[in-house]
C-alpha positions as CSV (number, residue, x, y, z in Angstrom):
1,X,182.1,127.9,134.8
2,X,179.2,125.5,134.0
3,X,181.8,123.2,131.6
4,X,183.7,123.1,135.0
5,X,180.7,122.4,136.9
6,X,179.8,119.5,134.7
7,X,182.9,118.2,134.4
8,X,183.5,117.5,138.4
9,X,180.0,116.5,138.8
10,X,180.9,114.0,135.7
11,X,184.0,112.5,137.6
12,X,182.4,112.5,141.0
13,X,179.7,110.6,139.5
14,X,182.2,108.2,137.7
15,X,184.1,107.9,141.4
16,X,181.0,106.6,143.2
17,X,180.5,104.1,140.4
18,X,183.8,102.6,139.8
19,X,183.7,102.5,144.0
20,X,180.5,100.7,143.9
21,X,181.4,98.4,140.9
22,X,184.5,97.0,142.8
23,X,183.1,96.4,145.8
24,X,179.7,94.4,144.7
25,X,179.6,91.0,145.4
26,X,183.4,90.7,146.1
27,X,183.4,87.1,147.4
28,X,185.3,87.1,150.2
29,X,184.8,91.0,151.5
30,X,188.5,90.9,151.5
31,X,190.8,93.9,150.1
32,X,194.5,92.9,149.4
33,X,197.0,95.8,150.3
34,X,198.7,96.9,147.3
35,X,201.7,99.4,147.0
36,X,201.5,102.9,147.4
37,X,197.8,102.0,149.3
38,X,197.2,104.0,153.1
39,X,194.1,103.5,155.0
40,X,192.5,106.8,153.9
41,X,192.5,105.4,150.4
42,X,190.8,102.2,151.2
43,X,188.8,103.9,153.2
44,X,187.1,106.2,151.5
45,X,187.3,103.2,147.9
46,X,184.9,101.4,150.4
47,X,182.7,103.9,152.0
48,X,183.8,104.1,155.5
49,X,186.9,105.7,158.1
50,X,190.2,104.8,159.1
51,X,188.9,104.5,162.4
52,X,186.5,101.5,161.6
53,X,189.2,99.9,159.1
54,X,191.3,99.7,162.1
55,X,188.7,98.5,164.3
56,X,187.2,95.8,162.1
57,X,190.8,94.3,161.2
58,X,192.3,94.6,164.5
59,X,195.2,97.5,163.7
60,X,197.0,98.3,166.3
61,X,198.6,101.7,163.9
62,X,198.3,103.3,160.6
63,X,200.7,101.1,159.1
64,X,200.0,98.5,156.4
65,X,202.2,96.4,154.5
66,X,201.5,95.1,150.8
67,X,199.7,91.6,151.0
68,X,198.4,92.6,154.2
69,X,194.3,91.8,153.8
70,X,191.9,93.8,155.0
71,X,188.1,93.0,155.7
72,X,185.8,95.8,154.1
73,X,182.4,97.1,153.9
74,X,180.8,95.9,150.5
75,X,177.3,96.6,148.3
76,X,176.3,93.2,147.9
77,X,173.4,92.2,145.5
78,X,171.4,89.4,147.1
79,X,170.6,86.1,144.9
80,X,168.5,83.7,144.9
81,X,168.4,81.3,148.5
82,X,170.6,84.3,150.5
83,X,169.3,84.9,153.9
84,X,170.6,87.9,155.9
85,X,172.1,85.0,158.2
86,X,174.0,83.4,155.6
87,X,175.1,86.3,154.7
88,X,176.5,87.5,157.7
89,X,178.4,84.3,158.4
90,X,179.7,84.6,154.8
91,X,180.6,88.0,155.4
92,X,182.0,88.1,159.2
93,X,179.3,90.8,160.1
94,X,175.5,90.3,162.0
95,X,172.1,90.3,161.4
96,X,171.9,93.5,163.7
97,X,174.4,94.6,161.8
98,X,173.3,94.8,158.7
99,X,169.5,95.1,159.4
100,X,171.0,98.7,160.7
101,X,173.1,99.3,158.1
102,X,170.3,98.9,155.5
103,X,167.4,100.2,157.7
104,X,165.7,97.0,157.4
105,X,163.0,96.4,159.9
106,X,162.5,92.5,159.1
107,X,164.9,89.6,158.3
108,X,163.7,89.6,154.8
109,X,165.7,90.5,151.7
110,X,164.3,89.6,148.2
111,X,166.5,88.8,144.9
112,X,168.2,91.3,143.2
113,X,168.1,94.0,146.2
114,X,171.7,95.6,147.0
115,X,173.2,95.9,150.7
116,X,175.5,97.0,152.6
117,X,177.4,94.4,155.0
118,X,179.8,95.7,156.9
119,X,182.0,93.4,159.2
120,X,182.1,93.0,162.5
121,X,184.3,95.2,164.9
122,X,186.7,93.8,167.0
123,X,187.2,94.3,170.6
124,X,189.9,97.4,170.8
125,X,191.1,99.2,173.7
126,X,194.5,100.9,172.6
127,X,197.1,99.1,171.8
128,X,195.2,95.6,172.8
129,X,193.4,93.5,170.5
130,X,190.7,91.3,172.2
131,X,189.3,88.2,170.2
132,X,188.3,84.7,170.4
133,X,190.0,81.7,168.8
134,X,188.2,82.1,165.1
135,X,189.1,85.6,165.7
136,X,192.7,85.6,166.2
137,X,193.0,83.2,163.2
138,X,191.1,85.3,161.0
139,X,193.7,88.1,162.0
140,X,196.8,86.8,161.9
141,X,196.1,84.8,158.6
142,X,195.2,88.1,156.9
143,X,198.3,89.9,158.9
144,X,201.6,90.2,157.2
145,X,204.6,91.2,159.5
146,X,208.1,92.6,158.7
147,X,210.1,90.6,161.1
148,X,211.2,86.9,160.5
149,X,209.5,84.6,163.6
150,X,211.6,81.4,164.6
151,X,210.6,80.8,168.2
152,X,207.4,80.8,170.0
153,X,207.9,81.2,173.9
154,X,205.7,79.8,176.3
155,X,204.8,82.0,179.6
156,X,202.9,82.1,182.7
157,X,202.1,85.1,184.6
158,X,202.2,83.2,188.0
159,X,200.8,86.5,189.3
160,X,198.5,87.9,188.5
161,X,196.7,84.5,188.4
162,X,193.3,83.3,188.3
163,X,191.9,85.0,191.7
164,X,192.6,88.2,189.8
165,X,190.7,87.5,187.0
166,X,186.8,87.9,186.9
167,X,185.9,87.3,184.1
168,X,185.6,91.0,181.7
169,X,188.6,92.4,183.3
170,X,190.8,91.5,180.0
171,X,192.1,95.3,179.6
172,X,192.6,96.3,183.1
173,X,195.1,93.4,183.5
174,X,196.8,94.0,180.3
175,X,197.5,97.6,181.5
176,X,198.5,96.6,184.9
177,X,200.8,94.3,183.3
178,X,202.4,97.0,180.9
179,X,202.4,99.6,183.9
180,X,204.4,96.8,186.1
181,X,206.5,96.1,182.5
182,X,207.2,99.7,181.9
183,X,207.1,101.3,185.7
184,X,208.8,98.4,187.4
185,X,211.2,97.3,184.8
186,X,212.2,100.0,182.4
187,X,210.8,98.2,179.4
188,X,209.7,100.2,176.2
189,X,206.3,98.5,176.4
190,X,204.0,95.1,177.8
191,X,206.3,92.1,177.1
192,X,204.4,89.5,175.7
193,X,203.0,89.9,172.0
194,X,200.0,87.5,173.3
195,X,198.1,87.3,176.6
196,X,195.6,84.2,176.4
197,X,193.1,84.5,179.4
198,X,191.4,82.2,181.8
199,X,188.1,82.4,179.7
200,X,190.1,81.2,176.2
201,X,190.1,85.0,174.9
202,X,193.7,85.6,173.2
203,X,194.9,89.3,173.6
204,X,197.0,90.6,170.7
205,X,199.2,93.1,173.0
206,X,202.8,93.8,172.3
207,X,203.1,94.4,168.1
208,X,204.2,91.4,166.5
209,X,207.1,93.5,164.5
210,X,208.2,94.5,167.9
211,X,210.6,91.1,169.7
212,X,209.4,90.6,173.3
213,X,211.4,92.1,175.9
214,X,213.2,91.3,179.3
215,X,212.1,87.7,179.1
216,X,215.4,86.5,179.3
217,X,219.1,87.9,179.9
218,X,218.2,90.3,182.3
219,X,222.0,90.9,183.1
220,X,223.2,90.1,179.6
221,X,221.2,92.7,177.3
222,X,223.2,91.3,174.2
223,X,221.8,88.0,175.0
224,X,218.3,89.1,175.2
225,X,218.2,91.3,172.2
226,X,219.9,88.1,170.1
227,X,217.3,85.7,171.9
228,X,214.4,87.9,171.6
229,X,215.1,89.0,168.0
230,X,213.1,85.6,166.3
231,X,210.7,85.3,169.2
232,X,207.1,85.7,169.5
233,X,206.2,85.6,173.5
234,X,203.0,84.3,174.9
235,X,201.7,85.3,178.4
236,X,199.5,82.4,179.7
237,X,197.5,84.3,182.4
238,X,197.4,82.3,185.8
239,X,199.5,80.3,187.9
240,X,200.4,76.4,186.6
241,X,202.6,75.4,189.3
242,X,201.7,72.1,190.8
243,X,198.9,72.7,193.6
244,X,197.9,76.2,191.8
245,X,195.3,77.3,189.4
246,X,193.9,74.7,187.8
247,X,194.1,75.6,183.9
248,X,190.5,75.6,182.2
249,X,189.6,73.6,179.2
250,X,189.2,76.7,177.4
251,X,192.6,78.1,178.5
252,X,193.7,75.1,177.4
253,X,192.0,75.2,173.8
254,X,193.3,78.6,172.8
255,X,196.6,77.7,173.7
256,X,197.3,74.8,171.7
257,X,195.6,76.7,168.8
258,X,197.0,79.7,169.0
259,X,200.4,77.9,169.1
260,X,199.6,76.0,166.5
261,X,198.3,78.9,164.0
262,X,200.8,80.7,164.7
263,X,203.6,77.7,163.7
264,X,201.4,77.5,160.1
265,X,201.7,81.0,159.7
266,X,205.5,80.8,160.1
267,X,206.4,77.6,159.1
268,X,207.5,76.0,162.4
269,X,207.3,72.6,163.3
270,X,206.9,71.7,166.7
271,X,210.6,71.3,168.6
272,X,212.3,72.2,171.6
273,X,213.9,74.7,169.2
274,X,210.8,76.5,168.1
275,X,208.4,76.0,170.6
276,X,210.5,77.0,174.0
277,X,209.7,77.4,177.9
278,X,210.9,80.0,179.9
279,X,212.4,77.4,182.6
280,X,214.8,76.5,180.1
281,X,216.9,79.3,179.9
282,X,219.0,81.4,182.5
283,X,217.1,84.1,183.1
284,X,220.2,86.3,183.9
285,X,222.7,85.3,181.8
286,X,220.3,84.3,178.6
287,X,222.1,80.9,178.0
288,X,220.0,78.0,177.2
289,X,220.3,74.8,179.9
290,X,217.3,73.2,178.7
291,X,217.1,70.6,181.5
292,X,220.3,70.9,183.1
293,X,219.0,73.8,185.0
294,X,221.2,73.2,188.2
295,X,223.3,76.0,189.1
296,X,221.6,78.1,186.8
297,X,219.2,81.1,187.8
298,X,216.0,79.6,186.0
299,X,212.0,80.3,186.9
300,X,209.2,77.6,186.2
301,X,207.8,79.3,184.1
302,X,205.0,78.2,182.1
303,X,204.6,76.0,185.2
304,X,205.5,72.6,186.5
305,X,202.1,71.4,186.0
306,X,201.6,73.0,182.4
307,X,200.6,70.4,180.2
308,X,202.1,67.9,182.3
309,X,205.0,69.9,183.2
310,X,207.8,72.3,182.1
311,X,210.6,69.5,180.8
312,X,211.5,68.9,177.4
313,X,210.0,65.6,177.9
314,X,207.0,67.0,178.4
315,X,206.9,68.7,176.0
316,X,207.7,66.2,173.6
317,X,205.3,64.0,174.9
318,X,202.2,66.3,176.5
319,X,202.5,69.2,174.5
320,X,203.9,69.3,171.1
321,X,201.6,66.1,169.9
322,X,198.6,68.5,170.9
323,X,199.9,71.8,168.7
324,X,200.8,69.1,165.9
325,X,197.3,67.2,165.6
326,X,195.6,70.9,165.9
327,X,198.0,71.9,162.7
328,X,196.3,68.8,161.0
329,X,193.2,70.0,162.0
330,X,193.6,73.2,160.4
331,X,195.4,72.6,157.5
332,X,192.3,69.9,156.4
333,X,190.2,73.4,157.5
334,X,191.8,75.5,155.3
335,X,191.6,73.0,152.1
């Protein structure tokens, strides 16, 4: 009984150290899914829950896919010139953070002493995935999906608009929206796989591995489902009609930089083709008229005054030039 005794108190011991081992100093606090990895594995590899895994990286299930990186808690031993700042900009965590994590009562650390960091929560109700622009590319750079992505579609609500939004009311809207999607129209779910608000917050909302629905082809389901298959859909919240809400610089930012992360992250290059408007399709019978819209049962959707208006001229010339120079941008970023 005592060889037995030893023997698990040997391995536990060997456990906690091979755990600790891995994680010190890892430099980038990043764990790369592997197969036959679940979140209880990591978890409990790292010191923490599921429930704070899924918090911290933004999972909207259980599911993980090999590749997929994951932020982690990690026993870091401080070096010479660290500040608990610096390290919590390295680390995508606080100073509060880890001050509580460590029970530190002052900013100072001193030179060989081992840590805790812990990164950041984001901002989770449900399903939805609240973040701000660094945020969301943190997430969907470190996100793999299942489903190929070809087309990125451009939305406005027109209603609810900007009069309905004040200002922290981010998950109440979203769940309006997916009671009006669900409720009103017999969808499975909210529509739009991203909400980008007034303020410049981006809402991760409908799964990424699930295509939009209803946007198009409301009479033709065949043509929906084939349209919808490739697509990623974007709600702009507000109303971008001429002589409507006027769209804020920060609405503004997020959208042409979450447009243009999200054409890195799956290789798109800015065309009418990958980069579409809702008013350019036939929202009954699914077919594509682009500009030749007469006769045809089309919204204007994202808005005739959204960036200049919703042509394919203005597009090509207001629009696309925008998401390309902020793909520069990030690309030099990323170097």
């Amino acid at each position: 009984m005592k060889k037995q005794l030893v023997l698990l108190v040997s391995l536990f011991l060997l456990l906690i150290n091979v755990s600790s081992v891995y994680a010190v100093n890892n430099p980038r606090n990043t764990y790369e899914v592997k197969a036959g990895d679940h979140l209880w594995k990591i978890a409990n590899i790292y010191g923490t829950t599921v429930k704070d895994l899924k918090l911290i990286n933004g999972l909207q299930s259980d599911t993980i896919l090999v590749g997929q990186k994951l932020r982690i808690p990690i026993m870091y031993e401080v070096v010479n010139g660290d500040t608990i700042w610096e390290l919590s900009q390295a680390f995508n965590s606080t100073v509060d953070l880890i001050k509580t994590k460590n029970g530190l009562t002052s900013n100072n650390i001193y030179v060989g002493q081992k840590i805790k960091i812990t990164p950041k929560k984001l901002t989770m109700q449900g399903q939805y995935v609240l973040m701000t622009r660094e945020e969301f590319r943190d997430w969907l750079f470190n996100h793999s999906f299942n489903r190929k992505i070809g087309k990125i579609q451009e939305h406005h609500t027109w209603s609810p608009a900007y009069q309905q939004f004040n200002g922290s009311n981010h998950f109440s809207m979203l769940k309006s929206m997916e009671g009006y999607h669900v409720e009103g129209m017999g969808w499975s779910n909210i529509s739009q796989n991203l909400t980008i608000f007034p303020d410049g917050k981006v809402a991760v909302s409908r799964p990424f591995d699930t295509p939009p629905e209803g946007s198009f082809g409301l009479q033709n389901k065949s043509a929906m489902l084939a349209i919808e298959a490739d697509s990623l859909a974007i709600e702009n919240v507000g109303n971008f009609d001429k002589g409507q809400n006027q769209m804020t610089e920060e609405q503004k930012n997020t959208i042409v930089t979450v447009t243009a992360l999200l054409s890195l992250k799956f290789g798109l290059t800015p065309s009418v083709d990958s980069i579409t408007y809702h008013h350019w399709w036939d929202i009954n019978t699914g077919e594509r008229v682009l500009d030749n819209d007469k006769g045809h049962a089309v919204k204007s959707c994202p808005g005739t005054a959204f960036f200049g208006g919703n042509s394919t001229t203005s597009a090509k010339n207001n629009f696309y030039p925008l998401v390309s120079q902020k793909m520069k941008e990030i690309r030099a970023s990323l170097k």
